[in-house]
C-alpha positions, 0 to 999 in steps of 0.5 A: 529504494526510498519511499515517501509516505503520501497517504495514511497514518504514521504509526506503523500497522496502519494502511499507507500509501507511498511513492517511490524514488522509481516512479511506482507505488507500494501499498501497506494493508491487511494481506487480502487472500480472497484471490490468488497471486503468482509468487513474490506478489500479494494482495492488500486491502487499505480503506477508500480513504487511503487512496481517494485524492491521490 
């Protein structure tokens, strides 16, 4: 899968948005636990900014 950084910084433990060659989105940042998720997903919290003007 190929991924193209749309939104973020470009150091690598920073939250970043990218679309892939799939037509979906993967979101990096910080593993939100306040929720549960069904095994082989999680949940990320990234800053407004991130995804604003997408």
């Amino acid at each position: 899968m190929e991924l193209i950084q749309l939104r973020g910084c470009d150091g690598d433990d920073c939250p970043k948005v990218f679309k892939t060659d799939r037509g979906t989105y993967v979101v990096q940042g910080v593993t939100f636990t306040s929720v549960t998720t069904p095994d082989g997903e999680s949940a990320v919290e990234v800053p407004a900014d991130v995804i604003q003007g997408l």
